[in-house]
Every structure is written in structure tokens, then in C-alpha cells.
N, C-alpha and C positions, 0 to 999 in steps of 0.2 A: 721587972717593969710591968705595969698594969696596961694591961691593951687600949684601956680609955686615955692613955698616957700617950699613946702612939705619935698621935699630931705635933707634938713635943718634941721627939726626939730629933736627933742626928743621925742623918742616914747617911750619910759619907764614910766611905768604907764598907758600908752592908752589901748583902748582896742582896736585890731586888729581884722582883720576874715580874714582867709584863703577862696579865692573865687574861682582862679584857682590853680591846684599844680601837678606837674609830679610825684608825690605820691596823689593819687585817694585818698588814705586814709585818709590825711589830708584836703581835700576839707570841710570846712562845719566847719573847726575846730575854736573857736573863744575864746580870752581871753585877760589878763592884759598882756602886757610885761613886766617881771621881769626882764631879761637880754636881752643882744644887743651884736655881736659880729662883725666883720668885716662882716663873711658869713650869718649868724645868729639870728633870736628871739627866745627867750623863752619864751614860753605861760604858764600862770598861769591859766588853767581848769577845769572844776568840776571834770575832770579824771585825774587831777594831772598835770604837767609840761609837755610840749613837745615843742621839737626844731623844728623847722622848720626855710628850708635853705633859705635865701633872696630870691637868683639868680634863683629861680625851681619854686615860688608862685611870686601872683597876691595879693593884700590884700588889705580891705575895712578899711576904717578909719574914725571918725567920729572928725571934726576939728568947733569947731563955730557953732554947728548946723547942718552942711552941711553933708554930706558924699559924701565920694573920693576914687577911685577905685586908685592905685598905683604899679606899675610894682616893684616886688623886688631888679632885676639886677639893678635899680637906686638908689640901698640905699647898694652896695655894698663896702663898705670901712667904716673905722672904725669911730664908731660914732663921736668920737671927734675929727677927720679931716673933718666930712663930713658935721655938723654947722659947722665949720669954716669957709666953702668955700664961694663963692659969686657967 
């Protein structure tokens, strides 16, 4: 997968990390995505579930081997308009 392809994909299932986040407290946070909402991931953590909002974090993502840093406000819209697009 080509990194410019990123906004594309399906992140349910991957694991995320929260790298930057205008909640301090979520910074460092890292897990499975279990859910995806327009605004939205839910993190599956060894401290249980936590939301965290697209449009507010920064998030690390490992695609192929690689790892990819990705601005949340680009994966704002609902996942299954946001594969669709081109």
C-alpha cells in the first residue's frame, strides 16, 4: 500500500498509537481499533476501550513494515465513504 493511499484504508483491526492529541492524556495511548466513526476510533487497551477523536490527534500506524505518522482531520468522514473515494 502506498502511504498516499492511507485515507483509504480500513483501520479496524490495526493497531494505532496516539502521538500527538489536544488531550495530553491521550498521548502515548496505543491499541487495536475496534470501532471507527465519522469523528472517531476506539481503542482496544490493556486499560480497556477509549475514544479518541480523529480531527484533535496525530497517529502512528504500521502499513507493510513501514510506519506512518497520519494527521486525524484526514480520515474525517465516514469510513465507508472515505474507501470509496479516489
Amino acid at each position: 500500500m502506498k502511504l498516499q493511499d492511507m485515507p483509504r484504508m480500513e483501520f479496524i483491526g490495526r493497531h494505532l498509537e496516539v502521538r500527538k492529541a489536544k488531550n495530553l492524556s491521550l498521548e502515548g495511548l496505543a491499541g487495536e481499533v475496534v470501532e471507527e466513526t465519522k469523528s472517531s476510533f476506539v481503542l482496544d487497551t490493556p486499560k480497556g476501550r477509549k475514544r479518541v477523536l480523529k480531527d484533535q490527534a496525530t497517529f502512528r500506524v504500521k502499513i507493510g513494515g513501514r510506519t506512518a505518522i497520519i494527521n486525524g482531520s484526514l480520515l474525517t468522514r465516514r469510513p465507508e465513504d472515505r474507501i470509496k473515494t479516489r
